[in-house]
Every structure is written in C-alpha cells, then in structure tokens.
N, C-alpha and C positions, 0 to 999 in steps of 0.2 A: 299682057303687061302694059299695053298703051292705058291706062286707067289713067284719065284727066281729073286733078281735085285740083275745085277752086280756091285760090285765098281765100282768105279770112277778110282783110282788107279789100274786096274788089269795089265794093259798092260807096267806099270813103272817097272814092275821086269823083264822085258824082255829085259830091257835096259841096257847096260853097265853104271854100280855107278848109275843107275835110272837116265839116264840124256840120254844117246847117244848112238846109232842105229851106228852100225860097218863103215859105211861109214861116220857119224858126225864124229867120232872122228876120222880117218883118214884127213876130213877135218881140224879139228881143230889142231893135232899133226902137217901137213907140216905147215900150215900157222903160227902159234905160233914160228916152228924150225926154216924154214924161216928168219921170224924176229929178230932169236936169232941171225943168224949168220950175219944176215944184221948189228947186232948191234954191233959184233965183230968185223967185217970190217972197217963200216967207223966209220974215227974217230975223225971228228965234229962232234957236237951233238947241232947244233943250234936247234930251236924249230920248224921249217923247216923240217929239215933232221930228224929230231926224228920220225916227222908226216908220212913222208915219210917210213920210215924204220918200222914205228911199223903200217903200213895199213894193210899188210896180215895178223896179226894177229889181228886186228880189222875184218876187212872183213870176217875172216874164226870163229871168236867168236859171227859177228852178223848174219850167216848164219846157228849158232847151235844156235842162242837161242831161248829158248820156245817163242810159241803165243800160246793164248787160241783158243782151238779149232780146233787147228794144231798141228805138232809135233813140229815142226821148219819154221824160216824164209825160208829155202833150200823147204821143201815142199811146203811151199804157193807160195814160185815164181814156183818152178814149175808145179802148179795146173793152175796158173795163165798164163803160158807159152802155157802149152797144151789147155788150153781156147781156146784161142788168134790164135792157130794156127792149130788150128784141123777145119774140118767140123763143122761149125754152124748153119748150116738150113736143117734139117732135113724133107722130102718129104713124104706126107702121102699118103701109098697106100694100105689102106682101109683095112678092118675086114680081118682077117688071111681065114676067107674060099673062099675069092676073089683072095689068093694069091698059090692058088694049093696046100696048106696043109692038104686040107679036104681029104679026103678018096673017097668021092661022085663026082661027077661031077655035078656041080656048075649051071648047065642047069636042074637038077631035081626040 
C-alpha cells in the first residue's frame, strides 16, 4: 500500500515562471527583441510588412509552446529530426553470450 505516484506537475518548477527551459526563453527573448527593433525601423506598416516584421517573434513563440506530451514544439521537431537522420535499422546479432560477453567459452 505505500505505492508512491509522482505528479503530473513535478517537473514545471524546474522551469523558469513554470513555462521555459533556459534555452526556450533565450529563444523567445532574441526573436520577440528582434521583432521589436524590426518594428522601430521600418516604417510602413502595411499588413505585409507587419507579417513580415513580426515572423521572429511568431516563429520563436511557436517553437516555445507547449504540446502534450512534449515540452515544446523545439523538442518535437527535434525528436523528429534525430528520427529522420540517425541509424534506423538496427542489426540483430543474437543472445549477448554469442557476443563474447560470457565469461565461458561459448564452445562448452
């Protein structure tokens, strides 16, 4: 009966404001500044150039936000990255005592 189950929340106070992981919010901080200074610059502002000027801080806000079951979109593409580009086929070569880890030799 002493069965210990962790929250659900244990790993959110680890987070900076419960939200972002020291590298998220270095993302989010250039991309938002970014955009700010973009926005001081030019200075049209058709519906256009807004799009334009405010994408880093889109881009770096849709790469912090949560997904279930992930931390962030930045972790699933790169889960999704190392998939895609790592070794996928995996060679099977048989029971660990056919691979000289046994102690014995393998002919007794």
């Amino acid at each position: 009966m002493n069965n210990y189950l962790i929250p659900a929340n244990t790993k959110k106070s680890q987070l900076i404001l419960g939200f972002f992981t020291p590298t998220d919010l270095i993302i989010f901080i250039v991309g938002c500044a970014f955009s700010l200074v973009m926005l001081l610059i030019v200075s049209t502002l058709s519906l256009t150039i807004l799009l334009l000027v405010m994408m880093p801080a889109i881009i770096s806000a849709f790469l912090v936000m949560p997904v279930p079951h992930y931390h962030n979109v930045l972790q699933l593409l790169t889960n999704i990255f190392n998939f895609y580009t790592n070794r996928r086929q995996y060679y099977w070569r048989g029971w660990c005592i056919y691979e000289g880890f046994n102690t014995r030799s393998s002919k007794e």
